[in-house]
DSSP file (Angstrom, degrees, kcal/mol; ACC not computed):
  #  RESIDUE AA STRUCTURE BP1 BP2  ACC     N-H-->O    O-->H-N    N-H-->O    O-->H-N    TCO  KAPPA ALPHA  PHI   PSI    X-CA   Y-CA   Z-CA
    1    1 A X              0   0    0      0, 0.0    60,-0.5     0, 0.0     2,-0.3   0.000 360.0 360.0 360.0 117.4   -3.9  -17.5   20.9
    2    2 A X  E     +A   60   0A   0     58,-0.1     2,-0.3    56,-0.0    58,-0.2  -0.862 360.0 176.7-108.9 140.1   -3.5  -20.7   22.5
    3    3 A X  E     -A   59   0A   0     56,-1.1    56,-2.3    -2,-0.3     2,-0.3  -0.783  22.6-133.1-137.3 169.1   -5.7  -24.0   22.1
    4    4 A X  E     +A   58   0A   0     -2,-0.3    17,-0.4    54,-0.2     2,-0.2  -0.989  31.0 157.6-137.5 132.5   -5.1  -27.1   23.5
    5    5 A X  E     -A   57   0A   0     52,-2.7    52,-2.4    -2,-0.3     2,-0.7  -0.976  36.5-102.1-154.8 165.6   -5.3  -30.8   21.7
    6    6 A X  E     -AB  56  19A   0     13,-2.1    13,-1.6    -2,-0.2    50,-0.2  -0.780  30.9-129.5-105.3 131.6   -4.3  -34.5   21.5
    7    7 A X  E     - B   0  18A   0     48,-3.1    47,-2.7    -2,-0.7    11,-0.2  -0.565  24.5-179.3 -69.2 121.4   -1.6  -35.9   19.1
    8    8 A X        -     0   0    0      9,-1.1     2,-0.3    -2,-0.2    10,-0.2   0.814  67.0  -5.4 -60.3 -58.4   -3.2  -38.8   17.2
    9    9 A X        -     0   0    0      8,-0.9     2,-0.8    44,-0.1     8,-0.3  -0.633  67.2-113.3-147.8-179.5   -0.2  -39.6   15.2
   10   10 A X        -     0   0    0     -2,-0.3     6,-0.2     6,-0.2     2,-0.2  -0.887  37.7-149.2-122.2 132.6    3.6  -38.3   14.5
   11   11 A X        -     0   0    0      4,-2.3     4,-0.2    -2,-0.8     2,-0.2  -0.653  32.0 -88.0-109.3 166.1    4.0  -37.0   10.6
   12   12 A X  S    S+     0   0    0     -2,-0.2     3,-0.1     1,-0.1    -1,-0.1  -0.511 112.4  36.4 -56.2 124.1    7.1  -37.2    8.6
   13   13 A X  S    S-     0   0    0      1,-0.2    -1,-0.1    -2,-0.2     3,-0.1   0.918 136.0 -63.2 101.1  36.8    9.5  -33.6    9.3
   14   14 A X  S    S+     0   0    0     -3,-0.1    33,-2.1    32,-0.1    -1,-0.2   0.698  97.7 142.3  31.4  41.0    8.6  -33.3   12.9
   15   15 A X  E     - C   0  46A   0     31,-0.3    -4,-2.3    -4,-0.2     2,-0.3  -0.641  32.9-161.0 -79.0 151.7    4.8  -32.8   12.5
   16   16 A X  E     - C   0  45A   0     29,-1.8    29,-1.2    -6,-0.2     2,-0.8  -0.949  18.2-134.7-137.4 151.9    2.4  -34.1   14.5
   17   17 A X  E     - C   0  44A   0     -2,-0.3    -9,-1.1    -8,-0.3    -8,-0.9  -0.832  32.1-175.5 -87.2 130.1   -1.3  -34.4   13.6
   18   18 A X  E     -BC   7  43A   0     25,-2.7    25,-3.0    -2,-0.8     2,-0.6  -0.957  14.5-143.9-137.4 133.9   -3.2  -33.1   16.9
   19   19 A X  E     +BC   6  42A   0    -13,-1.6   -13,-2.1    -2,-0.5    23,-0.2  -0.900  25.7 174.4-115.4 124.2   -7.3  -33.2   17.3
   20   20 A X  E     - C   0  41A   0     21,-1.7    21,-0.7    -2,-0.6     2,-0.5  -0.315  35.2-102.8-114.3-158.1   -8.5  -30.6   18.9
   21   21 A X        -     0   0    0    -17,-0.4    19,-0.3    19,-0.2     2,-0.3  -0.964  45.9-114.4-113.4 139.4  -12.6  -29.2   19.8
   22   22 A X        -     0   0    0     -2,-0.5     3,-0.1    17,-0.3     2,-0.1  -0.738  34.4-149.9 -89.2 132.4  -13.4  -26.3   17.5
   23   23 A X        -     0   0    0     -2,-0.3     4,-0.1     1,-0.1    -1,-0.1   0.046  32.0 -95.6 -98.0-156.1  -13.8  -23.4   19.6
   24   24 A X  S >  S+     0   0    0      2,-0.1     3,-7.1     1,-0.1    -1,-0.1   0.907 128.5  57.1 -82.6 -57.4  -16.3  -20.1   18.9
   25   25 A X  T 3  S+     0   0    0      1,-0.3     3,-0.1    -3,-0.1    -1,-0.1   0.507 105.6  45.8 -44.3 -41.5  -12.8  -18.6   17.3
   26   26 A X  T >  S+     0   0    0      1,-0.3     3,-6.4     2,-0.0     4,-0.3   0.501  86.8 163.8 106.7 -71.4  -12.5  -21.3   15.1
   27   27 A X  T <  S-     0   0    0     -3,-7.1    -1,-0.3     1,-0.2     3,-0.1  -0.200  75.6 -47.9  21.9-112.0  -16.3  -21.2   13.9
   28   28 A X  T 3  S+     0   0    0     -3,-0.1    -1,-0.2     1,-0.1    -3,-0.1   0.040  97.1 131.5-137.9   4.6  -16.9  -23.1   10.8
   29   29 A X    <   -     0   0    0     -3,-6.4    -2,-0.1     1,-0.1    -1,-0.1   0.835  45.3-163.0 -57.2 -20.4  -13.7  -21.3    9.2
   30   30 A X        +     0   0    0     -4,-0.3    -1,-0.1    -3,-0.1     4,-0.1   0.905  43.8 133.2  30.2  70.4  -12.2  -24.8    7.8
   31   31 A X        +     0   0    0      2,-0.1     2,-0.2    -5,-0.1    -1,-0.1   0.150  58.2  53.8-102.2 -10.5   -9.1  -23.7    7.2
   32   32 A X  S    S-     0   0    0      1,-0.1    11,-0.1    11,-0.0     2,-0.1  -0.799 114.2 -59.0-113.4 159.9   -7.4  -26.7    8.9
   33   33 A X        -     0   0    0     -2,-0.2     9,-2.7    11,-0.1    -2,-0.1  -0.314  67.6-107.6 -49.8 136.6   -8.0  -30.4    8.0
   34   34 A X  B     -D   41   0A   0      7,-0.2     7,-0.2     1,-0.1     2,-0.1  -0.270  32.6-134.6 -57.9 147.7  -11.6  -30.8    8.6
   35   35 A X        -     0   0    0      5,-0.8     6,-0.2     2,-0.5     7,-0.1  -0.068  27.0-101.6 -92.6-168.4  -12.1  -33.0   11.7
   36   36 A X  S    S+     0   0    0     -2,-0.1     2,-0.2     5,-0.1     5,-0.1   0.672 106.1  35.5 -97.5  -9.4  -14.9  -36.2   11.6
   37   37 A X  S    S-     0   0    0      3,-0.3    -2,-0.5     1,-0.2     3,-0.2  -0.568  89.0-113.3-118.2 171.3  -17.6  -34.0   13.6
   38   38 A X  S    S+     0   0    0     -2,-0.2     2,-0.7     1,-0.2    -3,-0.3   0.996 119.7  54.0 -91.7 -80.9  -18.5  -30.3   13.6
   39   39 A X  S    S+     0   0    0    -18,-0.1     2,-0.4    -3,-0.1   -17,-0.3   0.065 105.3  58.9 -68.8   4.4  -17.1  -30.2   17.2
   40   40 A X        +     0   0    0     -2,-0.7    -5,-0.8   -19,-0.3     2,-0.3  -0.994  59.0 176.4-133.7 127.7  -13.9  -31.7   16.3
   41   41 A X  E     -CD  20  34A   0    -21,-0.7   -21,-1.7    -2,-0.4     2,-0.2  -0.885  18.2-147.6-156.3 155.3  -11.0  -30.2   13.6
   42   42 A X  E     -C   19   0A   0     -9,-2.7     2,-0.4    -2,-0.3   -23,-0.2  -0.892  17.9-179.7-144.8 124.7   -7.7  -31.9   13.0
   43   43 A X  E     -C   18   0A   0    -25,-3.0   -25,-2.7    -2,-0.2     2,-0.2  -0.803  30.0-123.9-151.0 172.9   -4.6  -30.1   12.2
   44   44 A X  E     -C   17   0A   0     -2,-0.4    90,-0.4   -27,-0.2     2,-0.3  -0.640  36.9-178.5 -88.1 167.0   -0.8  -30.8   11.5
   45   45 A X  E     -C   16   0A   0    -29,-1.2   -29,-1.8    -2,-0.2     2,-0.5  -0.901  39.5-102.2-165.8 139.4    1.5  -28.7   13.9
   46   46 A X  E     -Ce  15 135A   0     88,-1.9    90,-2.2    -2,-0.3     2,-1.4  -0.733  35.8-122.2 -83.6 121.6    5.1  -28.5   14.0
   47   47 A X        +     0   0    0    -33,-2.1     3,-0.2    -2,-0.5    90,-0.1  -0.388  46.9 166.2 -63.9  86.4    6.3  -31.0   17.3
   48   48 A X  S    S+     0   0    0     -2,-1.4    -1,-0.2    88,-0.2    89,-0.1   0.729  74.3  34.3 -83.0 -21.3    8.1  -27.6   19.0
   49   49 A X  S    S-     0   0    0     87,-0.3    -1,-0.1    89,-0.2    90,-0.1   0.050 115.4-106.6-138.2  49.6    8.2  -29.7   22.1
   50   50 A X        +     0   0    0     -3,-0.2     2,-0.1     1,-0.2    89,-0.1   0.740  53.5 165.0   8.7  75.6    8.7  -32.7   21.4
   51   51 A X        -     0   0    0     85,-0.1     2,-0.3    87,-0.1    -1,-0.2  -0.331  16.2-151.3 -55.4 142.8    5.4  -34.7   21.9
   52   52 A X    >   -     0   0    0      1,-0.1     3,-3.4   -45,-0.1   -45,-0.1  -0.923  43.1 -55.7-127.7-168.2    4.2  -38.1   20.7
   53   53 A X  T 3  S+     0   0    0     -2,-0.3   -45,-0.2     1,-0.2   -44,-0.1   0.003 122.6  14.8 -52.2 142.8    1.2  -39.9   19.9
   54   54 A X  T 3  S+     0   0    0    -47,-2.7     2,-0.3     1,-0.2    -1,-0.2   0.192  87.1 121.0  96.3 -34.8   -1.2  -39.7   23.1
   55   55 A X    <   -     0   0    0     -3,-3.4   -48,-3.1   -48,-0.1     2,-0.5  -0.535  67.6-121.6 -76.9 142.0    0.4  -36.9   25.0
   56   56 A X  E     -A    6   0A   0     84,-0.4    84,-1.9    -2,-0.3     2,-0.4  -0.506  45.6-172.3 -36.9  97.4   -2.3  -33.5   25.7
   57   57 A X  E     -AF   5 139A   0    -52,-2.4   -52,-2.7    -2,-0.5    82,-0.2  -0.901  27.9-117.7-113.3 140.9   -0.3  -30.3   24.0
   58   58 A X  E     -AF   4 138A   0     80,-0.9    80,-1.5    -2,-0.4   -54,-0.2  -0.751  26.0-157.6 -68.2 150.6   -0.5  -26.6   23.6
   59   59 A X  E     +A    3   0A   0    -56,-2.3   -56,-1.1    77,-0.2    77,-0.2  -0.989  18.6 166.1-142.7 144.1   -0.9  -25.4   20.4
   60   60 A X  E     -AF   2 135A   0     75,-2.3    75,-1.6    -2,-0.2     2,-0.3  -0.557  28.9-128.0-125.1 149.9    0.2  -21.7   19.2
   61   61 A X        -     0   0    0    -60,-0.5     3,-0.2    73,-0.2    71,-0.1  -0.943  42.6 -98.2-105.4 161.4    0.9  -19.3   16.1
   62   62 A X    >>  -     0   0    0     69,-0.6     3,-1.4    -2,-0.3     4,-0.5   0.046  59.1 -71.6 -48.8 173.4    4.0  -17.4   15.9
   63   63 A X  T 34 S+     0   0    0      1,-0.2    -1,-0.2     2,-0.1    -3,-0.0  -0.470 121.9  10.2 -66.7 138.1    3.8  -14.0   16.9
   64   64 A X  T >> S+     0   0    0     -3,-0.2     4,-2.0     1,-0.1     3,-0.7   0.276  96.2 113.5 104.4 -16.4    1.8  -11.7   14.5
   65   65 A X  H <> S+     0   0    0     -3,-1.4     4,-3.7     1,-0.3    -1,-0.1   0.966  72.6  46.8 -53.9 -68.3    0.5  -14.9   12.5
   66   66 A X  H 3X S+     0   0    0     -4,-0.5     4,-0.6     1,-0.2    -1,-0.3   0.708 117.7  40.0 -56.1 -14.4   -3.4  -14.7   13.3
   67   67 A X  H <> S+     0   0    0     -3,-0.7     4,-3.1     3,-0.2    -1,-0.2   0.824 118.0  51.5 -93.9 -42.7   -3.9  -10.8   12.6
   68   68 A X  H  X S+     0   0    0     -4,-2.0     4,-3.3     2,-0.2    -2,-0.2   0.950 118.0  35.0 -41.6 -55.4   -1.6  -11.4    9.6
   69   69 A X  H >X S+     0   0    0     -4,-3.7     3,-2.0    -5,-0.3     4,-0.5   0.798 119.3  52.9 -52.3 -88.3   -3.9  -14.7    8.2
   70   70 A X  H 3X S+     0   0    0     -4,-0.6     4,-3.1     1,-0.3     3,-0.3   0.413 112.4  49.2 -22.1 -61.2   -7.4  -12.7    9.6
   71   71 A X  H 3X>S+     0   0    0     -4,-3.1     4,-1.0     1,-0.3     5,-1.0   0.806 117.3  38.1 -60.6 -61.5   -6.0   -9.8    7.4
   72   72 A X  H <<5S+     0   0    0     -4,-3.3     5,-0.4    -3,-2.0    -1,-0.3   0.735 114.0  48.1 -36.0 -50.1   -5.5  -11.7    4.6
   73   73 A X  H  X5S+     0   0    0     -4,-0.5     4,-0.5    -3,-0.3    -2,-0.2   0.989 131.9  12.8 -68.3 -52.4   -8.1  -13.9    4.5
   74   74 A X  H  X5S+     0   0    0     -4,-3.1     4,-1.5     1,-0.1     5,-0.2   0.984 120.5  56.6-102.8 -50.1  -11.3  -10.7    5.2
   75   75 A X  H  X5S+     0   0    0     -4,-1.0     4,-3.2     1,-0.2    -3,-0.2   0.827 111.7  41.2 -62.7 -24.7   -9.6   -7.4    4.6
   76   76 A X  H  ><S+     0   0    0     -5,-1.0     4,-2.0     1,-0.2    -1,-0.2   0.977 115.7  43.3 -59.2 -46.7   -8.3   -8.2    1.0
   77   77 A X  H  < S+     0   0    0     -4,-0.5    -1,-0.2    -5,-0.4    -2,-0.2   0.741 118.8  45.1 -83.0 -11.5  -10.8   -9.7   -0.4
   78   78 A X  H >X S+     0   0    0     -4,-1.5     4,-6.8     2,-0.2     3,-2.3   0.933 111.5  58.1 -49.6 -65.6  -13.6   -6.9    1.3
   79   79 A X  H 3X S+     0   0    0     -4,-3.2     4,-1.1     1,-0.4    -2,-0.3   0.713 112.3  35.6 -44.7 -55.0  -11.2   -4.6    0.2
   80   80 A X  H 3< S+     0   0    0     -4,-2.0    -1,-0.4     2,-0.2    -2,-0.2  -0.069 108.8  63.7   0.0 -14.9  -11.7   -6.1   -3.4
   81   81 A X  H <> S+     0   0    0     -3,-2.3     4,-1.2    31,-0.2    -2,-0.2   0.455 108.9  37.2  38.6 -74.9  -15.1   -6.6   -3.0
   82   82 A X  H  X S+     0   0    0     -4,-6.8     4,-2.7     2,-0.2     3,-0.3   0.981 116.3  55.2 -70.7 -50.2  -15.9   -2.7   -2.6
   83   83 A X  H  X S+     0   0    0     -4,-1.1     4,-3.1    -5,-0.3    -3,-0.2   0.913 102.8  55.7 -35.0 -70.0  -13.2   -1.8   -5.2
   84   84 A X  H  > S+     0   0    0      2,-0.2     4,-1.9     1,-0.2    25,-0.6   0.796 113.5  42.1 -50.5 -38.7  -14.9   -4.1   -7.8
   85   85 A X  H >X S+     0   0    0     -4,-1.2     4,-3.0    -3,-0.3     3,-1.0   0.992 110.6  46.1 -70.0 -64.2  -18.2   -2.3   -7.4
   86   86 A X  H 3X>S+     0   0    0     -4,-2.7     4,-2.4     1,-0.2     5,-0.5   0.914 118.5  60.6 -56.9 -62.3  -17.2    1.3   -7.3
   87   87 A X  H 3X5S+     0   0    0     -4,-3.1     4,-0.5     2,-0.3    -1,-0.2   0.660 113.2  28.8  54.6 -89.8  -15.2   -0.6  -10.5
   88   88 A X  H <X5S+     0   0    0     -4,-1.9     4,-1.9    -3,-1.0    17,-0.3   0.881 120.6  53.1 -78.1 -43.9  -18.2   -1.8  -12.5
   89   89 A X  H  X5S+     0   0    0     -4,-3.0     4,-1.5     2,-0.2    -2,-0.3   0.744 112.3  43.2 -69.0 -30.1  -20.5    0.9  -11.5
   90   90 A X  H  X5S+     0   0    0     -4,-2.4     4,-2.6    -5,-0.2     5,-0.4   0.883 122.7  38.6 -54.4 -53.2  -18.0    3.9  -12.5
   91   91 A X  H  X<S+     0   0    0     -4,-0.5     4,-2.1    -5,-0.5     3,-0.4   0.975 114.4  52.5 -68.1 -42.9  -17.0    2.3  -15.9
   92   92 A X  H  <>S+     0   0    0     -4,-1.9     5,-1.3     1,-0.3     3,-0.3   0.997 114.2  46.2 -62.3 -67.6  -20.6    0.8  -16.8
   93   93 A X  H ><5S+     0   0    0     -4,-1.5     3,-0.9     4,-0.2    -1,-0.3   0.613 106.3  59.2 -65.5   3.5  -21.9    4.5  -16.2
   94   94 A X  H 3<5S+     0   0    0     -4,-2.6    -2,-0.2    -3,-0.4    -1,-0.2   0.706 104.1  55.5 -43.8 -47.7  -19.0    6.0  -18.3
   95   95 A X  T 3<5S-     0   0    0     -4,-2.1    -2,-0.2    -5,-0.4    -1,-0.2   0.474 122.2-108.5 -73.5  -5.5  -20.3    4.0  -20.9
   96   96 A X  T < 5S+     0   0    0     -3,-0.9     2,-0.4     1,-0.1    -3,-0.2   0.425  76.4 127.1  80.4  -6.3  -23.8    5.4  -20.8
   97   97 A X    > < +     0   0    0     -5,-1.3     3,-5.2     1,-0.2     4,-0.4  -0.173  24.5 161.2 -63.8  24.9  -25.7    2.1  -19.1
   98   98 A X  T 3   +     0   0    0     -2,-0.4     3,-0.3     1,-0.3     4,-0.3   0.485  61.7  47.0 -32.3 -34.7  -27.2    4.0  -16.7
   99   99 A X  T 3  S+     0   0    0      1,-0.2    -1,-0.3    -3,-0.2     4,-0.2   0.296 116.6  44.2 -97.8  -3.8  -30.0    1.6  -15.7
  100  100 A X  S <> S+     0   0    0     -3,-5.2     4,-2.4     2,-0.1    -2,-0.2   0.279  86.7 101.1-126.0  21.9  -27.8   -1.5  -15.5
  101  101 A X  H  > S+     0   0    0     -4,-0.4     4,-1.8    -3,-0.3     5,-0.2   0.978  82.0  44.9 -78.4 -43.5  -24.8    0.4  -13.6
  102  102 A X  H >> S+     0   0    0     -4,-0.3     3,-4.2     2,-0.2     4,-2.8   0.977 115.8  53.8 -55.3 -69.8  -25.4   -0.8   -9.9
  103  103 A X  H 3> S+     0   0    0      1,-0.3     4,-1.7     2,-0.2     5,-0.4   0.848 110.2  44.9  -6.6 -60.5  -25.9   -4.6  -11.7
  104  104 A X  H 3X S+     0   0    0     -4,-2.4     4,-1.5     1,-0.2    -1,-0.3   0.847 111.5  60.2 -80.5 -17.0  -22.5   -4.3  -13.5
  105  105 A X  H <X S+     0   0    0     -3,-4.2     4,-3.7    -4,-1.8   -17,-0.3   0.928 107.0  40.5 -64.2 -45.2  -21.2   -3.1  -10.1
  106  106 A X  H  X S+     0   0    0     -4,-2.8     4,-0.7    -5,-0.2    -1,-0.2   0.707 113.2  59.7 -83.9 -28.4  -22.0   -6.0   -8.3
  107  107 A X  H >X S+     0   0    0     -4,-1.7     3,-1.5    -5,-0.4     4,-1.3   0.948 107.9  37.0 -33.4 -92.9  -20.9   -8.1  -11.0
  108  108 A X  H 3X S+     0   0    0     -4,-1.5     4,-3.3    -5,-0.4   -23,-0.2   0.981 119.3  54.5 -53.5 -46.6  -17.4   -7.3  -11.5
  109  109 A X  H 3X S+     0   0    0     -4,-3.7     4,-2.1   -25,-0.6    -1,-0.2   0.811 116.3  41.5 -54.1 -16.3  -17.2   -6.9   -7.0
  110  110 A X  H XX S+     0   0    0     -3,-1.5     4,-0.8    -4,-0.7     3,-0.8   0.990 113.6  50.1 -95.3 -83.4  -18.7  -10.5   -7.0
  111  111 A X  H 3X S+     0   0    0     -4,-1.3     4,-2.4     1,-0.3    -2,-0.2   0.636 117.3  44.1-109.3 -63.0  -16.2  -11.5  -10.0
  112  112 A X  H 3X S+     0   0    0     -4,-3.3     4,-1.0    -5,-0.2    -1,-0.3   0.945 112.3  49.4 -24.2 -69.1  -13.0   -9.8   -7.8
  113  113 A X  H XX S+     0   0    0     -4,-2.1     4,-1.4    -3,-0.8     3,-1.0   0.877 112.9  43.2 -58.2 -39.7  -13.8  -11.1   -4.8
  114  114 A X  H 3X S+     0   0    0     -4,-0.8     4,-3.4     1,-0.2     3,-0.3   0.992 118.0  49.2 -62.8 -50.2  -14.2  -14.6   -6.2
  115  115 A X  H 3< S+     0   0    0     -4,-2.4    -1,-0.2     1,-0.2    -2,-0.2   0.709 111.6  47.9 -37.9 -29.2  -10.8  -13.8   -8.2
  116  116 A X  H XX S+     0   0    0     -3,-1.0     4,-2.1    -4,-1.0     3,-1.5   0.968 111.3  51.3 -85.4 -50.6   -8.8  -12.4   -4.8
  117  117 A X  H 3X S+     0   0    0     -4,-1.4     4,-1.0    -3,-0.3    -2,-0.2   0.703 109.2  50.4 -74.2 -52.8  -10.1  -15.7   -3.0
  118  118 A X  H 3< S+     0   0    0     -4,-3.4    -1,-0.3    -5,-0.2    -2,-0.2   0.341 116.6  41.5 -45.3 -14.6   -8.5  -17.8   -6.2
  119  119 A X  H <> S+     0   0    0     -3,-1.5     4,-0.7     2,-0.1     3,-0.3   0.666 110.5  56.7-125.4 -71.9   -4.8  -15.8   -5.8
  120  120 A X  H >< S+     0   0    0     -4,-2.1     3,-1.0     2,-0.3     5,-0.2   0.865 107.9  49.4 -49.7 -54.1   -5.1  -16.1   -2.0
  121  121 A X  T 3< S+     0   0    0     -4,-1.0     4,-0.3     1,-0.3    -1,-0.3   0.893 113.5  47.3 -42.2 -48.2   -5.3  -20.4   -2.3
  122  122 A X  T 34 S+     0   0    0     -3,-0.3    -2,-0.3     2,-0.1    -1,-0.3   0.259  88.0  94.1-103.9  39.9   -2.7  -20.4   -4.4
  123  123 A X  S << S-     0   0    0     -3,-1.0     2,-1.5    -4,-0.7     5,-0.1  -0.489  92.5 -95.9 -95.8-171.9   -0.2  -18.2   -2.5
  124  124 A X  S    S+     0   0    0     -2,-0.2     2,-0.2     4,-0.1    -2,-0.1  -0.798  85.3 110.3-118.6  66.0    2.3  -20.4   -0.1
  125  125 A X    >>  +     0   0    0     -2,-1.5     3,-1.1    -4,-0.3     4,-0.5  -0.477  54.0  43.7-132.2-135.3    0.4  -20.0    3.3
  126  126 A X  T 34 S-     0   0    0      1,-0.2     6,-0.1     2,-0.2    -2,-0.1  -0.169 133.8  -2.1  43.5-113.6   -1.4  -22.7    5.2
  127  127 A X  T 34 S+     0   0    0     -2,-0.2    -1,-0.2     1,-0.2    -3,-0.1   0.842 136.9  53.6 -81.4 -22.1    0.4  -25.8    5.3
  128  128 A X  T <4 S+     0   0    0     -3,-1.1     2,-0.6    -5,-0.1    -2,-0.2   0.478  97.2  74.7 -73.8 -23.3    3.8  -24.2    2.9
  129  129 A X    >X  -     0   0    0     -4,-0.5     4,-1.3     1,-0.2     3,-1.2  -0.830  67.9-160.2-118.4 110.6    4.3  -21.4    5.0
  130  130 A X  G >4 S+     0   0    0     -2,-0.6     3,-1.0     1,-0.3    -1,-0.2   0.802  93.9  59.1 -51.2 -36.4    6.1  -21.9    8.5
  131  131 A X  G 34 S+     0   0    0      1,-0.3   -69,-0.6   -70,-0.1    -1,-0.3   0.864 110.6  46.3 -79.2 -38.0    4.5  -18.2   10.0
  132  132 A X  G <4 S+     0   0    0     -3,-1.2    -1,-0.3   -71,-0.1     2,-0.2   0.637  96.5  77.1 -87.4 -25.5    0.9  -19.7    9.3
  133  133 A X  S << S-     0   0    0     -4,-1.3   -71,-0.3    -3,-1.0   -88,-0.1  -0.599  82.2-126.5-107.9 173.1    1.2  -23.3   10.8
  134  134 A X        -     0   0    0    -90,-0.4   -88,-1.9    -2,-0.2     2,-0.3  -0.261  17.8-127.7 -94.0-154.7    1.0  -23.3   14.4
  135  135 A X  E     -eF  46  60A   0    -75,-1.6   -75,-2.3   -90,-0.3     2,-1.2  -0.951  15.9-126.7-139.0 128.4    3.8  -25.1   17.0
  136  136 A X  E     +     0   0A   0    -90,-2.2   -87,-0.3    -2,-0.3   -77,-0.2  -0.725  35.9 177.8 -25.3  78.2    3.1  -27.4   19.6
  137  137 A X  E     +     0   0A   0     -2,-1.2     2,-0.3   -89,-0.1   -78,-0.1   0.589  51.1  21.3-107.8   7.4    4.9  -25.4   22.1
  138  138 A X  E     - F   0  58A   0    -80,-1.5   -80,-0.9     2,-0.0     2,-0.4  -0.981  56.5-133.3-152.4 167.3    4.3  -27.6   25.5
  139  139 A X  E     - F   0  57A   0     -2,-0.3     2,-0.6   -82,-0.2   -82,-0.2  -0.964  28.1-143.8 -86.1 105.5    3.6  -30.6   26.6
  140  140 A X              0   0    0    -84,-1.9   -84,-0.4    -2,-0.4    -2,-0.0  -0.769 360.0 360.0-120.8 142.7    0.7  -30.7   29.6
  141  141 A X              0   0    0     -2,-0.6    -1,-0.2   -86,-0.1   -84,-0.0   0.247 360.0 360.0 -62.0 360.0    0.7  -33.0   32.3
């Protein structure tokens, strides 16, 4: 997956800030620094080819990054999600609560997902994890 964007500025550690257009792919997910418009996102990038301020770039993830994030970001926390229900609702009826079991299902799946979503923040990906941020990888003329 390739986008294309212009470097504003040159960061400490060979980073460049580059402003790009938020594509459909993209949607609202604001996962990158937020841009100053909807239509607009700004995000740090590792200078892979060397760029400065002003030049036009591609910008890339490593192989394997985007299914890896997608996975991370919606299958876990689904997965955790569904878990948490079957969860609340098993245990609640165990307990004889028969009329409040779906309730406590949805409860505890609600009370997981938020929990997976909390774990998932603080793990070392985004801007801490080199496989997750993406590369400048050309310069275009």
């Amino acid at each position: 997956m390739v986008e294309t964007g212009r470097v504003i500025n040159t960061l400490d550690g060979n980073m460049l800030l580059v402003s790009m257009k938020r594509t459909e792919a993209c949607a609202k997910c604001r996962a990158c620094v937020a841009g100053l418009t909807e239509r607009e996102m700004r995000v740090e990038a590792v200078n892979g080819c060397g760029a400065a301020a002003g030049d036009l770039v591609e910008i890339g993830l490593r192989q394997g990054s985007f299914v890896k994030a997608a996975f991370m970001m919606y299958s876990v926390p689904l997965t955790m999600l569904v878990l948490g229900f079957f969860t609340g609702e098993r245990v609640c009826a165990l307990l004889g609560f028969l009329r409040i079991n779906e309730l406590a299902g949805f409860i505890t799946g609600i009370a997981l997902l938020s929990a997976t979503y909390s774990i998932i923040k603080k793990l070392p990906l985004g801007k801490k994890s080199e496989s997750f941020t993406p590369i400048a990888v050309r310069i275009i003329t």
